[in-house]
KETI-535641 format. One record per atom (N, C-alpha, C): residue in one letter; z, x, y. Coordinates in steps of 0.2 Angstrom, whole numbers, plus 2048, in hexadecimal, padded with zeros to 3 digits. Each point is the difference from the previous one (the first is absolute). Layout:
REM KETI-535641
AZXY;...
***
This chain:
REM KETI-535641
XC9B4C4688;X7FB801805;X803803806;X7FB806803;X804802805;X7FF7FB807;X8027FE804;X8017FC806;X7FB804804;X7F9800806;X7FC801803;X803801806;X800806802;X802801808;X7FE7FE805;X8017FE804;X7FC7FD807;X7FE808804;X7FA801803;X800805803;X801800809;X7FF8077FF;X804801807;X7FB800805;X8007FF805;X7FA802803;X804801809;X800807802;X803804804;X7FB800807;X8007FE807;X7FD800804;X802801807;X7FD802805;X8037FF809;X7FC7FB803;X8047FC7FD;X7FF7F8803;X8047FE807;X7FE803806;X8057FD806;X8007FB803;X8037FD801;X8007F9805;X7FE7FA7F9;X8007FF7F9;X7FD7FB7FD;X8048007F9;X8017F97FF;X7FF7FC803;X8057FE806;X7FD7FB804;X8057FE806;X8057FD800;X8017FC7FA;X8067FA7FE;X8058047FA;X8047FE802;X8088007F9;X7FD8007FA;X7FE7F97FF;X7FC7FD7F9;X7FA8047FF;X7FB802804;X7FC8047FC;X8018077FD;X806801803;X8038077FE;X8057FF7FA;X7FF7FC7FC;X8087FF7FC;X7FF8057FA;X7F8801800;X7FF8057F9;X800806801;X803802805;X7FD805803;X805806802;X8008047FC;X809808802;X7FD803805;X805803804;X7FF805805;X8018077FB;X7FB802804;X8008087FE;X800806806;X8028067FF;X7FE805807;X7FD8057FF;X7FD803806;X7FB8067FC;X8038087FF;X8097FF802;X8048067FE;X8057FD801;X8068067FC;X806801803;X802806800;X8087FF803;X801807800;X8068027FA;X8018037FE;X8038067FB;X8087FC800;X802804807;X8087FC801;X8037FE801;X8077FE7FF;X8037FA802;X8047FF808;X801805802;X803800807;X7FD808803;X806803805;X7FE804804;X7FC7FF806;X7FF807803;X7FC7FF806;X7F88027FE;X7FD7F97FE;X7FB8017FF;X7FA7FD804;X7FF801807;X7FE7FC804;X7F87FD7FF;X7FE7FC801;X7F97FE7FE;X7FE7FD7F9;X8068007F9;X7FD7FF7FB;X8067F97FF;X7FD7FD7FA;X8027FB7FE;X8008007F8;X8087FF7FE;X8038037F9;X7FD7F67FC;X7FF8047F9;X8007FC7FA;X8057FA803;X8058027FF;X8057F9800;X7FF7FC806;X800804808;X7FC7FA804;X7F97FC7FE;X7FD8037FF;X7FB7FC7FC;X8037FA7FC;X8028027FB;X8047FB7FB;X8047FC803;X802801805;X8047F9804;X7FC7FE807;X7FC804801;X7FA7F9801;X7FD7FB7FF;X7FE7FF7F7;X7FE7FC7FD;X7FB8017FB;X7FF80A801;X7FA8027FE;X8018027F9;X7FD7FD7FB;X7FD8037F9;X7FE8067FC;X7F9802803;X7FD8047FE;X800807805;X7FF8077FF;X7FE804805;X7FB8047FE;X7FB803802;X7F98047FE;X804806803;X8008057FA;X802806801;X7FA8057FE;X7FF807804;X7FC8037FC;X7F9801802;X7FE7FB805;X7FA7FE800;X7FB804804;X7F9802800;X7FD806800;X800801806;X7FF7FD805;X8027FF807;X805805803;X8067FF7FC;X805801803;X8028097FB;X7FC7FF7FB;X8008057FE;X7FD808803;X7FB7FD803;X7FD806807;X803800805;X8057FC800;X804802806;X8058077FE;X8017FF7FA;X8038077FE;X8057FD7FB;X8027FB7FE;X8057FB7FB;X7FD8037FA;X8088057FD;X7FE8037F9;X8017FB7F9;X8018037FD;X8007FB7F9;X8097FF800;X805806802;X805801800;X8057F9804;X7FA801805;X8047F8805;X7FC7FC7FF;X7FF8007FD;X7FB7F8800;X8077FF7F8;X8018047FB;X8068007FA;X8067FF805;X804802806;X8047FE803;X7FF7FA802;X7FA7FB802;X8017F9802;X7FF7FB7FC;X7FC8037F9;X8027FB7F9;X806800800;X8058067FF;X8077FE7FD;X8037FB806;X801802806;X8017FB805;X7FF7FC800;X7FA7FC7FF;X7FE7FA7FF;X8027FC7FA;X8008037FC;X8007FC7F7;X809800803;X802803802;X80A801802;X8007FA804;X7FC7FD806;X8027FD803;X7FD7F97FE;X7FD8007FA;X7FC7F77FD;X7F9801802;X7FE804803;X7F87FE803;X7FB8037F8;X7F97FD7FF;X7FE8007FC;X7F9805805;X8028077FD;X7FB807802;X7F88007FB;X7FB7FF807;X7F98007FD;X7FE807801;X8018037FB;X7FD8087FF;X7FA802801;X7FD802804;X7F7801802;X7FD8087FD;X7FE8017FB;X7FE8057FD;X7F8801800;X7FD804801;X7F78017FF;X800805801;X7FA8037FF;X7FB806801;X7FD800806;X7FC805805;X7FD802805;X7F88007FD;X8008027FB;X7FA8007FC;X8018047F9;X7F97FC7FE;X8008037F6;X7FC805801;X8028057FA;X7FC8047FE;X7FE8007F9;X7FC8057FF;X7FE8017F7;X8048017FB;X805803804;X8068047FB;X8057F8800;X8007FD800;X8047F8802;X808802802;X800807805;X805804801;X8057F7805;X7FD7FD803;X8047FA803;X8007FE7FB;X8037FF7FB;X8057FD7FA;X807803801;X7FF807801;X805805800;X8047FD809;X7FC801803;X8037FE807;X8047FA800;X7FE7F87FC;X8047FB802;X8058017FA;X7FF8047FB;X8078007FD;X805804803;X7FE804804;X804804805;X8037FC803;X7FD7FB804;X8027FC805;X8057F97FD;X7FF7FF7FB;X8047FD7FD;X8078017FC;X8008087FE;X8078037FC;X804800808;X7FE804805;X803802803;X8027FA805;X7FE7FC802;X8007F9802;X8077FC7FE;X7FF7FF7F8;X8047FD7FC;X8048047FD;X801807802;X8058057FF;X80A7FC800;X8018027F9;X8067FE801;X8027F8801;X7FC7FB7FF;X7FF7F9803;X8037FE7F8;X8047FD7FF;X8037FD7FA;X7FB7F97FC;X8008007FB;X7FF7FB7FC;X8007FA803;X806800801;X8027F7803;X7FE7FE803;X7FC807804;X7FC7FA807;X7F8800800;X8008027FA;X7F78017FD;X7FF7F8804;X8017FC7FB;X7FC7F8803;X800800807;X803802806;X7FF800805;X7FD803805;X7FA8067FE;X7FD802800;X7F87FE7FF;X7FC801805;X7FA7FD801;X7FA806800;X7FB8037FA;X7FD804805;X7F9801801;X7FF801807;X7F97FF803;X7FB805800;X7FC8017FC;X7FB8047FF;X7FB800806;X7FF804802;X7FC800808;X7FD807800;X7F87FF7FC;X7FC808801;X7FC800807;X803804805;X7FE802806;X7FA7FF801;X7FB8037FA;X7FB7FF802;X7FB7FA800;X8047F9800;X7FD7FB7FE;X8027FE808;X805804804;X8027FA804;X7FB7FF808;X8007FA802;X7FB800806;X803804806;X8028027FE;X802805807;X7FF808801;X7FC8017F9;X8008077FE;X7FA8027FF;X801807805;X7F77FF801;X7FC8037F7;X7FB7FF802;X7F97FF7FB;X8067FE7FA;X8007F9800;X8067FD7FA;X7F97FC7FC;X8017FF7FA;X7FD7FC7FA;X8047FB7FD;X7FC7FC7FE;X8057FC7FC;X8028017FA;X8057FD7FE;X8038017FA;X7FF7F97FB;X8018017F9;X8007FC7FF;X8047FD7F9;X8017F97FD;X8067FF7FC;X7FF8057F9;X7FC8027FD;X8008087FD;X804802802;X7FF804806;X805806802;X805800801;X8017F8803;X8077FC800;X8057FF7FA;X7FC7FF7FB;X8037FF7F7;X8018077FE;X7FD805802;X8028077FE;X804803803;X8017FE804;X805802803;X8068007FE;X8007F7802;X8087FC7FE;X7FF8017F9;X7FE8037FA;X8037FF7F9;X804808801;X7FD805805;X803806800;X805800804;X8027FB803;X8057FD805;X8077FF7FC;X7FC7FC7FB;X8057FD7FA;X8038047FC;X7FA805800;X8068067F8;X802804804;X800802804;X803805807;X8097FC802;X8017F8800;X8037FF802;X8057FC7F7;X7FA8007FB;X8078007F9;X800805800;X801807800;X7FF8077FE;X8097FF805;X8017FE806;X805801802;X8057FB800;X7FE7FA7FF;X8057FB801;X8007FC7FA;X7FB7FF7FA;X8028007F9;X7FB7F8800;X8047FB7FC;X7FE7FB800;X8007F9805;X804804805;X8017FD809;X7FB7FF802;X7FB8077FF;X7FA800803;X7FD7F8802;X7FE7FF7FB;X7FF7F87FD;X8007FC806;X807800804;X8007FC804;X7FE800808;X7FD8087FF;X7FF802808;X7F77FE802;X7FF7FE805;X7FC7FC802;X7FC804801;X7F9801800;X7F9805804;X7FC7FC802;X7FF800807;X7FB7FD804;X7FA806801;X7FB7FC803;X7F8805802;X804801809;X7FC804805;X7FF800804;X7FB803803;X7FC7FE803;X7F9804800;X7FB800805;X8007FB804;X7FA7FC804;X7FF7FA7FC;X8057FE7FC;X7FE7FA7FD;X7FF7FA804;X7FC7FB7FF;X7FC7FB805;X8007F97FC;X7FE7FA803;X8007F97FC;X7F88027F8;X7FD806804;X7FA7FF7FB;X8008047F7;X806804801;X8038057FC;X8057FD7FE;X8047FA803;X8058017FD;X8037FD7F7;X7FC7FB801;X8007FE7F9;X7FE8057F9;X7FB804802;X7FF8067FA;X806803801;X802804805;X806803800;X8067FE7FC;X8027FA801;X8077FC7FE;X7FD7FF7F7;X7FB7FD7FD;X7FD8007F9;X7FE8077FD;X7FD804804;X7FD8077FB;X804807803;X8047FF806;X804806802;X8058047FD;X8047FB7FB;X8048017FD;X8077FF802;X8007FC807;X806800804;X8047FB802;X8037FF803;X8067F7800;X7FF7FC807;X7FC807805;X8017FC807;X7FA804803;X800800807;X7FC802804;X804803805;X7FF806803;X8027FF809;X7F9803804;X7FF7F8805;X7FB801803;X803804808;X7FA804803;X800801804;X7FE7FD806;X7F9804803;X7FB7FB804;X8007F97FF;X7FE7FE7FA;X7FD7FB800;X8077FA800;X805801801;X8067FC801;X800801805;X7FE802806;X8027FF808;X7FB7FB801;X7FC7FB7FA;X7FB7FC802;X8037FB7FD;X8037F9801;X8057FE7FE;X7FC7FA7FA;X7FB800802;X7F97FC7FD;X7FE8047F9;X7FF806802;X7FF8037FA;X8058037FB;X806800804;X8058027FC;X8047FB7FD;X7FE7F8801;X8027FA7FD;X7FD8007FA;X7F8801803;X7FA8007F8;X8038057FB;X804806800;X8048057FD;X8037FA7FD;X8067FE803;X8057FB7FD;X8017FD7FC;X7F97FE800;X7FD7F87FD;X7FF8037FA;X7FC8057FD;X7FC8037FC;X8068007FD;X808805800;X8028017FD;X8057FB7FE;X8017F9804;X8037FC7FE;X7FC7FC7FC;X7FA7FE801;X7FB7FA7FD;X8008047F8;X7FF807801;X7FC8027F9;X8088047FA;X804800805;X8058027F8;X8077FE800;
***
């Protein structure tokens, strides 16, 4: 029988908790890095210092950062950096919106060859990735909800997009939701979304609501 994964549940939680002890489950992550490993690159901060900070995870990719002009080509230079320097890279892939033609099928597998262009087998397991359709997100204007449907259709085409290139490794790479998801949603999402984890937004800088997240994913699997 296969062993049950613990899920992930991804958030900007700052200042909490206050104590050592209530932090013991708890990994550091950051919301970039950068590509290389020295030179004169003033302003940025490389994978490896990361990694010898004490950080874990890193959100690469993510739609934010994507309008700032961040291609799919460097967001593939700071996986391999990352994955090179120990850090465990969360891939942020979505759509801006759907259409009839379900032409955004073809977009996140764009964003995902070229993303994980060249990225070795060996480091499949260490690979996390975050599906995030813009238009679910609270920040974006005239946004809607999404729901664990869209979330399950997604992530199964997430799935054969990512065995098509990394084989039976695929297996062990993780897909979270990321969406505007909130304490009310979160339980359908982790059950019918077809995913491992969450990365909440908003409703993680509420530390009340972003526990009730917690709770959900530890109490129920």
């Amino acid at each position: 029988m296969q062993k049950k994964k613990d899920k992930i549940i991804i958030g900007n939680w700052k200042m909490n908790p206050l104590t050592i002890k209530e932090a013991e489950k708890i990994n550091l992550g950051a919301q970039d890095a950068f590509w290389g490993d020295v030179g004169a690159f003033t302003g940025e901060v490389s994978a490896e210092m990361l990694y010898n900070a004490g950080i874990k995870y890193v959100i690469l990719g993510h739609s934010e950062r994507r309008t700032l002009g961040e291609t799919n080509e460097l967001v593939n230079k700071k996986i391999k950096g990352s994955l090179s320097a120990g850090l465990t890279p969360v891939l942020c892939v979505g759509e801006s919106m759907r259409d009839e033609n379900h032409s955004y099928f073809n977009l996140v597998k764009t964003q995902l060859e070229e993303c994980l262009n060249g990225v070795k087998k060996t480091f499949a397991s260490k690979i996390i990735i975050a599906y995030e359709p813009i238009w679910a997100i609270s920040s974006t204007l005239n946004r809607h909800d999404a729901t664990s449907v869209d979330s399950r259709e997604m992530a199964i085409f997430i799935r054969k997009v990512l065995y098509d290139k990394f084989g039976a490794e695929a297996s062990r790479i993780r897909i979270i939701y990321g969406g505007s998801v909130n304490e009310k949603d979160a339980l359908d999402f982790l059950n019918n979304g077809g995913v491992d984890g969450l990365l909440s937004g908003r409703a993680s800088l509420n530390a009340k609501k972003f526990a009730e997240i917690i709770n959900i994913a530890e109490n129920n699997f």
